[in-house]
N, CA and C atoms as an extended XYZ file, in Angstrom:
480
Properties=species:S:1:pos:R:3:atomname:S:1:resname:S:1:resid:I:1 pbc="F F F"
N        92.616       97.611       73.528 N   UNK     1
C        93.757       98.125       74.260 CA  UNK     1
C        93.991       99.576       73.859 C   UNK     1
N        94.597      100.248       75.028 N   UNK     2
C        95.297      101.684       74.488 CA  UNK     2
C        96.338      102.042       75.017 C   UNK     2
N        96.823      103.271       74.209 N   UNK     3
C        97.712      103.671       74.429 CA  UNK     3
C        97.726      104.850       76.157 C   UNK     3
N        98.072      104.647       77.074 N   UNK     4
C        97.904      105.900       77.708 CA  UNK     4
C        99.027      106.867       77.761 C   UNK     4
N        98.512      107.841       78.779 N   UNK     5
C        99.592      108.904       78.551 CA  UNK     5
C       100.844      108.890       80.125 C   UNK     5
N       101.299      109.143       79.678 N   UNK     6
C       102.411      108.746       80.999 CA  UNK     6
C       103.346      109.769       82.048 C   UNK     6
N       102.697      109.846       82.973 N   UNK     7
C       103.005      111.113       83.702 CA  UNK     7
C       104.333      111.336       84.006 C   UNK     7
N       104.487      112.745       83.979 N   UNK     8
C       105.810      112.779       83.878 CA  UNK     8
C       106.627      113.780       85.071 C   UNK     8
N       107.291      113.801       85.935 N   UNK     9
C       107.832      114.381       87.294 CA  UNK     9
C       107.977      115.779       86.846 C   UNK     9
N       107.326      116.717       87.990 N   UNK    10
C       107.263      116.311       89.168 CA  UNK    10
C       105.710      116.046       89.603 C   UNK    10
N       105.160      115.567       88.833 N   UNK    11
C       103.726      115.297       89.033 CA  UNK    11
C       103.894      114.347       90.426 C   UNK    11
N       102.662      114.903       91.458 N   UNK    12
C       102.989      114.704       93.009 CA  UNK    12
C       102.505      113.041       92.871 C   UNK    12
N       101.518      112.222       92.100 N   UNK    13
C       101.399      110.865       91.776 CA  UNK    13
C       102.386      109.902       91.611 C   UNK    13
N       103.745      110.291       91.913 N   UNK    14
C       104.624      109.852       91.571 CA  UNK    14
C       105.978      109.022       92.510 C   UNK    14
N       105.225      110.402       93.508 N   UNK    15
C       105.588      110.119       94.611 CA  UNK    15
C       105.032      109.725       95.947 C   UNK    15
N       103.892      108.653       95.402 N   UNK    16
C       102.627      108.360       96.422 CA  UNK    16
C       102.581      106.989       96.687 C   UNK    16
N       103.013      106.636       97.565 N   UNK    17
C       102.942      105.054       97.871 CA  UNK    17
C       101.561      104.792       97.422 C   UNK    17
N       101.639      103.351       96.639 N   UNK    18
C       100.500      103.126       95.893 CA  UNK    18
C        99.343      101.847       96.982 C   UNK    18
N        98.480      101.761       96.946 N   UNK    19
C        97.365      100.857       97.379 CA  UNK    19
C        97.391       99.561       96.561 C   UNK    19
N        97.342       98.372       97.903 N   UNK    20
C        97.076       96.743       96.914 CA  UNK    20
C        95.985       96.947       96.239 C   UNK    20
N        95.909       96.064       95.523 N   UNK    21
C        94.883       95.490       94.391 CA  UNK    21
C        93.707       94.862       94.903 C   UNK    21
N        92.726       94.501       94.602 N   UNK    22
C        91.620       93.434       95.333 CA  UNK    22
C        90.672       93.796       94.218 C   UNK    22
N        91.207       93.196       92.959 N   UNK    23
C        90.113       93.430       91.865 CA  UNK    23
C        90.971       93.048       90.252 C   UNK    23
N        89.946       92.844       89.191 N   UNK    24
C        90.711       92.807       88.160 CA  UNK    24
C        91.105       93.683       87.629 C   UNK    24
N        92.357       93.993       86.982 N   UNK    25
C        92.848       94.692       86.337 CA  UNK    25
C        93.616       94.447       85.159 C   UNK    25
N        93.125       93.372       84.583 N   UNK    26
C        93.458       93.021       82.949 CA  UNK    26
C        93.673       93.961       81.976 C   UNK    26
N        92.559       94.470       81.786 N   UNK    27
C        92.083       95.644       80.873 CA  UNK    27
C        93.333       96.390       81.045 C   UNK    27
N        93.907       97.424       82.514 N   UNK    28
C        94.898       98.613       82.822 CA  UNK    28
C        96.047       97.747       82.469 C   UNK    28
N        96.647       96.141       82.952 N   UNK    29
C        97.656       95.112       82.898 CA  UNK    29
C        98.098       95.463       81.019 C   UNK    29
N        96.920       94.935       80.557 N   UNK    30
C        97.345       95.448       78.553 CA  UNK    30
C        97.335       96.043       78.453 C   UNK    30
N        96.576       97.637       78.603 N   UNK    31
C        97.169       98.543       78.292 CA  UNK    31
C        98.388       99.295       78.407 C   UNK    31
N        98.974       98.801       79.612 N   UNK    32
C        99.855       99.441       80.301 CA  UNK    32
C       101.267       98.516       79.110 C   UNK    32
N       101.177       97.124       78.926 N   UNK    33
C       102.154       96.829       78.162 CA  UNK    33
C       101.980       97.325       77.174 C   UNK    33
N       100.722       97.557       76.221 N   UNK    34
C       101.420       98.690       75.291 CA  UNK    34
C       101.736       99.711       75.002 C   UNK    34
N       101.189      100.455       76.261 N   UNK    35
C       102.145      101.824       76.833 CA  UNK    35
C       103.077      101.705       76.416 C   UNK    35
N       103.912      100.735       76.879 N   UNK    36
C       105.528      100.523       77.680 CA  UNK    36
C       105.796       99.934       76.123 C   UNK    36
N       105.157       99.355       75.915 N   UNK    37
C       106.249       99.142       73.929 CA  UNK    37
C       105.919      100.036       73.280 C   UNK    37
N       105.105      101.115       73.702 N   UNK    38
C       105.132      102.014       72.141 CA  UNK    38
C       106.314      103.154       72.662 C   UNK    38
N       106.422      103.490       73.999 N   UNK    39
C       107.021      104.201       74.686 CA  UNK    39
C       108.664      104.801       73.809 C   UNK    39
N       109.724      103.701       73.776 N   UNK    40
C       109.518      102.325       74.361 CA  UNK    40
C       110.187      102.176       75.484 C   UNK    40
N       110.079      101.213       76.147 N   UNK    41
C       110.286      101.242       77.742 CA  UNK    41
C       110.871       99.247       78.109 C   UNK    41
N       111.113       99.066       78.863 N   UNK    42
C       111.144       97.972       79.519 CA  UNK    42
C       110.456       97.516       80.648 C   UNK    42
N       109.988       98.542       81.120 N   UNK    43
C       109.145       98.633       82.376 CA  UNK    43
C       108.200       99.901       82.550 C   UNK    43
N       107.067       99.288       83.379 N   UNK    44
C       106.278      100.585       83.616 CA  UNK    44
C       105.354      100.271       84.931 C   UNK    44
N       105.153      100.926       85.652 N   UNK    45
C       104.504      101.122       86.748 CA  UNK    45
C       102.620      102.012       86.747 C   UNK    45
N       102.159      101.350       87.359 N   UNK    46
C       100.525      102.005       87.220 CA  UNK    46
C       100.867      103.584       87.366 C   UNK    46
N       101.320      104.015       88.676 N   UNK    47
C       101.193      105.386       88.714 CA  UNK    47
C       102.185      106.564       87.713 C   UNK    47
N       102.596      105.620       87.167 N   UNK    48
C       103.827      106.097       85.994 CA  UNK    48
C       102.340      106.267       84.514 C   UNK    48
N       100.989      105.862       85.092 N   UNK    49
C        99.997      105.967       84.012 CA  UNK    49
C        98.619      106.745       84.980 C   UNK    49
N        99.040      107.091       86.058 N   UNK    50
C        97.969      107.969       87.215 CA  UNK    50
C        97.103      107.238       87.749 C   UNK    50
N        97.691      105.775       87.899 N   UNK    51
C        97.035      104.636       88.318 CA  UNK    51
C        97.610      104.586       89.980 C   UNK    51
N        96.924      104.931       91.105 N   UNK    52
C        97.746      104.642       92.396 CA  UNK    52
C        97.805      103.201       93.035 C   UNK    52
N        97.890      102.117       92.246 N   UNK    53
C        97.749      100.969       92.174 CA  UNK    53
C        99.103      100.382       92.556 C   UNK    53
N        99.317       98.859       93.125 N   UNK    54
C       100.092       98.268       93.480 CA  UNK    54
C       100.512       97.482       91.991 C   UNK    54
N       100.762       97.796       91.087 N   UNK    55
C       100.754       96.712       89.934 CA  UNK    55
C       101.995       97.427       88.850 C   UNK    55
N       102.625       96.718       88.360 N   UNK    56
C       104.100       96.997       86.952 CA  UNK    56
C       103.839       95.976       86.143 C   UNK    56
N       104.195       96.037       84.944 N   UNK    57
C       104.648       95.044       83.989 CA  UNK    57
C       105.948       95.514       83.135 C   UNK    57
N       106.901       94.371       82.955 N   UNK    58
C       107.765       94.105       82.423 CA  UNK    58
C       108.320       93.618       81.419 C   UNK    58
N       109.011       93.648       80.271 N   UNK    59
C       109.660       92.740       79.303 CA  UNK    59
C       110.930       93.430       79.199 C   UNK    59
N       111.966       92.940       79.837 N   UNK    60
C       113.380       93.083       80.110 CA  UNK    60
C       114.082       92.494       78.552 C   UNK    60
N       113.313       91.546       77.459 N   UNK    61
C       114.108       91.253       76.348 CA  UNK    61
C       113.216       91.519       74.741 C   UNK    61
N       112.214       92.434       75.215 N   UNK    62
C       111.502       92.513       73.504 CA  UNK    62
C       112.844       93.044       72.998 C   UNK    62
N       113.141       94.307       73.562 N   UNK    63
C       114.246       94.805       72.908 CA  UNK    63
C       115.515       94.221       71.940 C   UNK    63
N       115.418       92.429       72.585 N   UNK    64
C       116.207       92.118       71.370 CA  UNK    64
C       115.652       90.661       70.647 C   UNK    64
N       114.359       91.205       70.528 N   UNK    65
C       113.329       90.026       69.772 CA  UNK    65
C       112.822       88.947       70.145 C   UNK    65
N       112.789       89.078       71.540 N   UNK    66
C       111.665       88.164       72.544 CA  UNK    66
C       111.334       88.639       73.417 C   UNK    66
N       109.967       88.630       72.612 N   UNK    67
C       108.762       89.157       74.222 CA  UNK    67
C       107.867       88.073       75.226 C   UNK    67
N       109.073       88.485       76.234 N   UNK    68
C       108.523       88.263       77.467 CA  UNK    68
C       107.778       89.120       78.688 C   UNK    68
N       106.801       88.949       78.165 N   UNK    69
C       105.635       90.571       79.151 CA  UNK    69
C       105.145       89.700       80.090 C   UNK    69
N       105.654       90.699       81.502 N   UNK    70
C       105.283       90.181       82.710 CA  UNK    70
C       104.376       91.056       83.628 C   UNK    70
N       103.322       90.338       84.200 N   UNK    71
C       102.446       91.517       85.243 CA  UNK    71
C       102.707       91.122       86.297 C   UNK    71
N       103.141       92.268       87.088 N   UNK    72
C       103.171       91.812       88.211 CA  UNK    72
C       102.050       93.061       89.562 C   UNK    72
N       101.326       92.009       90.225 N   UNK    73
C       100.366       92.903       90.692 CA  UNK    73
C       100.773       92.704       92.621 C   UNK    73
N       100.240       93.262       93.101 N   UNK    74
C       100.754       93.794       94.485 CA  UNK    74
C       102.378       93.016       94.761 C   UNK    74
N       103.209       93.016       93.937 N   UNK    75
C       104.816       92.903       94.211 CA  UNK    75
C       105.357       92.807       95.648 C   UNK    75
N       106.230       92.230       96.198 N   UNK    76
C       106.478       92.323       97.501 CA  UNK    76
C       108.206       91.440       97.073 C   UNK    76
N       109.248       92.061       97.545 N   UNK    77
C       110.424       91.933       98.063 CA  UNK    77
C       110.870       91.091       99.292 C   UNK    77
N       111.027       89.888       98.683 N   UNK    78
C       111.180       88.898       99.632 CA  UNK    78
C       112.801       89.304      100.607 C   UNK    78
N       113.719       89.420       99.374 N   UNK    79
C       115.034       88.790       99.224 CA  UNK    79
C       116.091       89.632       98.737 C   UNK    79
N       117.300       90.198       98.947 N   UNK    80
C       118.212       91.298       98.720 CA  UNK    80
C       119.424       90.627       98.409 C   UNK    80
N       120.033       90.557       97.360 N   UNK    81
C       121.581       89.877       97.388 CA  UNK    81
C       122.290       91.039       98.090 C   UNK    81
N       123.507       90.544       98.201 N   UNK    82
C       124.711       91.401       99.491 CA  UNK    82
C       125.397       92.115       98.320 C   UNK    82
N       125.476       91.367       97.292 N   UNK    83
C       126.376       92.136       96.454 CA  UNK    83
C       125.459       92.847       95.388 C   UNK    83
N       125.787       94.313       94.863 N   UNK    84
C       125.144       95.536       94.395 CA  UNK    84
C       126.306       96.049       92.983 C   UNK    84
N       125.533       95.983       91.964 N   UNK    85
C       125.730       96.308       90.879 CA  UNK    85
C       125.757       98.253       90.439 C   UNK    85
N       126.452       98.718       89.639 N   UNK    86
C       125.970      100.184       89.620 CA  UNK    86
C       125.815       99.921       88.290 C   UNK    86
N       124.647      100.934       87.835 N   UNK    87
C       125.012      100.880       86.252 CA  UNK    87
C       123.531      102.114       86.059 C   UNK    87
N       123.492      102.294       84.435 N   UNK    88
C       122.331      103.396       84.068 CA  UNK    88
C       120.878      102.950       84.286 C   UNK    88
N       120.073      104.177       84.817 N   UNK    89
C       118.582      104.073       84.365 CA  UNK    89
C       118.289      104.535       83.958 C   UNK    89
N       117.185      104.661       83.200 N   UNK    90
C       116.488      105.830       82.853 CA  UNK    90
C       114.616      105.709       82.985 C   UNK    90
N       114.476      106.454       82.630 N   UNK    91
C       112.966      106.485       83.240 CA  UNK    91
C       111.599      107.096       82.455 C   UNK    91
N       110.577      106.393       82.395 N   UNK    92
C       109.894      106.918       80.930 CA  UNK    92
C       109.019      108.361       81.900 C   UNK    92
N       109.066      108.556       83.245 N   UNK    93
C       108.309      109.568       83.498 CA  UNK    93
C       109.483      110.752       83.791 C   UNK    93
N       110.678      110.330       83.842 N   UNK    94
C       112.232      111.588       83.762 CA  UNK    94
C       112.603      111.081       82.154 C   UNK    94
N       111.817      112.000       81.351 N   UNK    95
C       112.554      111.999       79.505 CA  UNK    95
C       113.764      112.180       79.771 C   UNK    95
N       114.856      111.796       78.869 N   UNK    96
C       115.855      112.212       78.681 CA  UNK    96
C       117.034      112.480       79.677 C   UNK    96
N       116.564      111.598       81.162 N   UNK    97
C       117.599      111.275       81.969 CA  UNK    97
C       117.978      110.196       82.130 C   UNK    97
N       119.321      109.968       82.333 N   UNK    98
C       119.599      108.604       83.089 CA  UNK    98
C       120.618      108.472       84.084 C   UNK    98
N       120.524      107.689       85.143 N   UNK    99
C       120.979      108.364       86.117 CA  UNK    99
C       122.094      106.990       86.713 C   UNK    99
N       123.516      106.936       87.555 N   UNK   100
C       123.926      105.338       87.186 CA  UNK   100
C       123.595      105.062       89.005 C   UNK   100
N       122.715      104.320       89.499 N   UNK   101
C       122.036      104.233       90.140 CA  UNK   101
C       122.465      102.783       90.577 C   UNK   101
N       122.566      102.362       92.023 N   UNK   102
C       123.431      101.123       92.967 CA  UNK   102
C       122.366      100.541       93.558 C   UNK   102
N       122.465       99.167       93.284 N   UNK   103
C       120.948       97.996       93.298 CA  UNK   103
C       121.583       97.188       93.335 C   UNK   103
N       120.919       95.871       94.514 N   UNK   104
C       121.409       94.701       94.623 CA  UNK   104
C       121.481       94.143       93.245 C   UNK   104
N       122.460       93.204       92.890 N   UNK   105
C       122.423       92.343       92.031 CA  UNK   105
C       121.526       91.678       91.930 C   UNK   105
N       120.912       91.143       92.385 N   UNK   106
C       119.615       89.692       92.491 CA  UNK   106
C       118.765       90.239       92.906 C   UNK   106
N       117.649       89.727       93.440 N   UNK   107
C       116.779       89.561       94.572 CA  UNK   107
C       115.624       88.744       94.428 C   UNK   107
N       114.498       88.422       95.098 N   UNK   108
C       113.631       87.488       95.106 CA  UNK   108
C       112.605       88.121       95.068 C   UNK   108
N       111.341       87.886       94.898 N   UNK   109
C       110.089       88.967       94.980 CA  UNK   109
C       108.891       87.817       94.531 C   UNK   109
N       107.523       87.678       94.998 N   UNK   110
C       106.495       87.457       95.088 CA  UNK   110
C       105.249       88.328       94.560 C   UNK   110
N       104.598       87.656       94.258 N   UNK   111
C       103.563       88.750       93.593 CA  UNK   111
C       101.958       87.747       93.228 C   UNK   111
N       100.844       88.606       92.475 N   UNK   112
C       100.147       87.779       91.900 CA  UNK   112
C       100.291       88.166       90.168 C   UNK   112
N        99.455       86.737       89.652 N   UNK   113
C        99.810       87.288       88.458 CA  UNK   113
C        98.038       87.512       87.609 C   UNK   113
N        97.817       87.533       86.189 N   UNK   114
C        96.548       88.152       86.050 CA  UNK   114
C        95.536       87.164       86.757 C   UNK   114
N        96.026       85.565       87.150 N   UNK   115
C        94.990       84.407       86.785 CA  UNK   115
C        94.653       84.760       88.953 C   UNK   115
N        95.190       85.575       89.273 N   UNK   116
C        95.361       85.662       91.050 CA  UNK   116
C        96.453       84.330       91.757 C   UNK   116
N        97.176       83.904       90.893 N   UNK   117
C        98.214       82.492       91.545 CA  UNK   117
C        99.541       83.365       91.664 C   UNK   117
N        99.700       83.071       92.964 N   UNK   118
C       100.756       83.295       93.596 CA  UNK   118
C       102.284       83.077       92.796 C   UNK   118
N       103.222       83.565       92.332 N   UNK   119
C       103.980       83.721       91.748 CA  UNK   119
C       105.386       83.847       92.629 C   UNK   119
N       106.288       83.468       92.704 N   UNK   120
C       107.824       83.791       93.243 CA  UNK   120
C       109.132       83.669       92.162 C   UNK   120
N       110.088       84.398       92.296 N   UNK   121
C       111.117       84.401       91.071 CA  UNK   121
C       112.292       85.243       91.766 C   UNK   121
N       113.312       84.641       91.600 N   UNK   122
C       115.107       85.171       91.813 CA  UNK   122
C       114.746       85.931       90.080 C   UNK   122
N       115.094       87.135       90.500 N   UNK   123
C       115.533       87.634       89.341 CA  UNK   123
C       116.829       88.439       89.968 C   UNK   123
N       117.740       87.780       88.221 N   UNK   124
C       119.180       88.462       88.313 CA  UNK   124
C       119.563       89.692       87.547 C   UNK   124
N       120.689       89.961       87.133 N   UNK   125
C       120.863       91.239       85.946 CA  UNK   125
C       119.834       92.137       85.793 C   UNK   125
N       119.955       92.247       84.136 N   UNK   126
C       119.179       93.729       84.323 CA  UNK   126
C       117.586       93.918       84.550 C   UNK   126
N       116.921       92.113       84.462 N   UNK   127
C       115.550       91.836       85.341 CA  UNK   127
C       115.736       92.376       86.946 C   UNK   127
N       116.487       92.269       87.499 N   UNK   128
C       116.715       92.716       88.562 CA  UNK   128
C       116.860       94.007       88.849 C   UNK   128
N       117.343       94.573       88.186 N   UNK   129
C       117.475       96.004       88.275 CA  UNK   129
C       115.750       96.624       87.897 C   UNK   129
N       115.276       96.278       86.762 N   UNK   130
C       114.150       96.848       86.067 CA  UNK   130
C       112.697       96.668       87.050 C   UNK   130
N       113.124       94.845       87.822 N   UNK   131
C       112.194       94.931       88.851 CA  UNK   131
C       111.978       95.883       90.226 C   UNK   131
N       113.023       96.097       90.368 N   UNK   132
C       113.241       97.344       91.281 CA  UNK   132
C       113.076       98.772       90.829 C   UNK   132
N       113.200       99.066       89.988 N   UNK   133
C       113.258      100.155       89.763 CA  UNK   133
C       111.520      100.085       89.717 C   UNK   133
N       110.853       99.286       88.749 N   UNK   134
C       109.365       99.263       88.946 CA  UNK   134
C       108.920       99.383       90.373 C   UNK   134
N       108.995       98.195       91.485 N   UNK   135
C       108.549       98.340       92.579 CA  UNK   135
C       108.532       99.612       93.498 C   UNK   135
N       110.222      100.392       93.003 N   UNK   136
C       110.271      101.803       93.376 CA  UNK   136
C       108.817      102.379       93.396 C   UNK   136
N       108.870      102.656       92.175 N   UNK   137
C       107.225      103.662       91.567 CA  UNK   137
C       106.368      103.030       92.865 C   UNK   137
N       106.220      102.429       92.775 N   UNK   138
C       104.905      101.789       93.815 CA  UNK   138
C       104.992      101.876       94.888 C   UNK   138
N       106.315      102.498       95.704 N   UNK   139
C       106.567      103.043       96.655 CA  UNK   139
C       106.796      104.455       96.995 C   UNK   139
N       106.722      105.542       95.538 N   UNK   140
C       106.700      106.778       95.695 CA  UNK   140
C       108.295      106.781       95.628 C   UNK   140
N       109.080      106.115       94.982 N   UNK   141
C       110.478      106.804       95.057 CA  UNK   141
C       110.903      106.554       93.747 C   UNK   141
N       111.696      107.315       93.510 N   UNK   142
C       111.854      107.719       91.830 CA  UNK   142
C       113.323      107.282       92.046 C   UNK   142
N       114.221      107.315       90.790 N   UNK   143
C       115.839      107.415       90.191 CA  UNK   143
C       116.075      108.303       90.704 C   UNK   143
N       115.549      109.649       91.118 N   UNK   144
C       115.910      110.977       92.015 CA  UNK   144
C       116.346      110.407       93.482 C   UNK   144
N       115.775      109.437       93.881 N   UNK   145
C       115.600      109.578       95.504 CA  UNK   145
C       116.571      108.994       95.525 C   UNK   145
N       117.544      107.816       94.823 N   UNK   146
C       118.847      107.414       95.044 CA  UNK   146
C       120.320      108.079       94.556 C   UNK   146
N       119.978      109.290       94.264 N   UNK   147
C       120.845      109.988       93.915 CA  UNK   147
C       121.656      110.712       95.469 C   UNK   147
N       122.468      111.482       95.507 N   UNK   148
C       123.334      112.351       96.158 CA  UNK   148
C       122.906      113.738       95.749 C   UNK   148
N       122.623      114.862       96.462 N   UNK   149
C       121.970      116.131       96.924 CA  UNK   149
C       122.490      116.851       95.353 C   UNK   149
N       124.379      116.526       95.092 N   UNK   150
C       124.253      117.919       94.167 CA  UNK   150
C       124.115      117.100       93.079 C   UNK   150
N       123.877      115.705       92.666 N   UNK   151
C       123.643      114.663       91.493 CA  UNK   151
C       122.054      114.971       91.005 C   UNK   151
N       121.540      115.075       92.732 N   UNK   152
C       119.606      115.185       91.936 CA  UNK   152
C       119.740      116.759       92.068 C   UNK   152
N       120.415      117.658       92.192 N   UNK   153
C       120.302      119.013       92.400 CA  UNK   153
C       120.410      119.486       90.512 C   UNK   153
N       121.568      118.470       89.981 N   UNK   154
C       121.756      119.101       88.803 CA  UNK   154
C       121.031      118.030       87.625 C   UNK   154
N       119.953      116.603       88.057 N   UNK   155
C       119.212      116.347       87.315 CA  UNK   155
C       117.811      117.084       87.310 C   UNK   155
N       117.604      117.716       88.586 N   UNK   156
C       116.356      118.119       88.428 CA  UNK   156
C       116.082      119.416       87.451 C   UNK   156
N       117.561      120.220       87.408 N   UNK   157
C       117.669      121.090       87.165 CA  UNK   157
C       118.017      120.791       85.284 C   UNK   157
N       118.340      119.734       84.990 N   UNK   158
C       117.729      119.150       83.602 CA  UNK   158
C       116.724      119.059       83.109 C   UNK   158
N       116.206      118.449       84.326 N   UNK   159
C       114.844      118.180       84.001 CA  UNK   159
C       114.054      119.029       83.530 C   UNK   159
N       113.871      120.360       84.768 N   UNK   160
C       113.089      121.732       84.601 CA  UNK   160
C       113.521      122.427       82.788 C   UNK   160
């Protein structure tokens, strides 16, 4: 396994709707989780590693001494709860921002997992949030793109 390096905005990879999968990707799947724990992170997305791939992995609770690492490879959004939570993100390819960003509470989502078996899961709280925010990446839209004009006017301008 390795460590990779993790691109960081406004690198144009970032903002590139990514391509399904039709192959193994074990090997990028581990590396990418220990990307994301050495980081440290809760989530990470392929092209968040210059991967234009349909694929994230997750562990929403190492952080408080159980690891649960999840791959999830071509992801798809079944399901939207009505009711929408606001609260912080932050982002391992925006250092040192976080932005308080409005996401359904719940939602449902489908995927494969490393073995190719079809997978489905309601995820609530902050799995919910972290799954979205991953699937974002894989759609080319960042914590920037849900912001308001003078909100990303004066993160970008952090950023720089």
């Amino acid at each position: 396994m390795a460590i990779l390096p993790i691109i960081i905005w406004p690198d144009a990879r970032l903002t590139t709707v990514c391509s399904e999968i039709n192959g193994d990707v074990s090997v990028l799947a581990a590396d990418m989780l220990e990307t994301m724990y050495a980081a440290p992170g809760r989530g990470l997305a392929a092209p968040q590693v210059g991967v234009l791939l349909r694929l994230f992995v997750m562990d929403c609770t190492w952080k408080d001494g159980t690891y649960a690492p999840r791959v999830l490879i071509n992801p798809e959004l079944l399901w939207t709860s009505s009711e929408t939570v606001i609260g912080p993100e932050g982002c391992l390819s925006l250092p040192g921002m976080t932005s308080q960003i409005a996401r359904p509470a719940s939602v449902r989502m489908r995927w494969l997992d490393l073995a190719d078996v079809v997978c489905e899961e309601t995820f609530i709280g902050f799995a919910a949030i972290c799954a979205q925010h991953e699937l974002d990446h894989l759609n080319g839209v960042l914590t920037l793109d849900h912001l308001d004009p003078a909100a990303r006017a004066l993160a970008e301008s952090t950023l720089r």
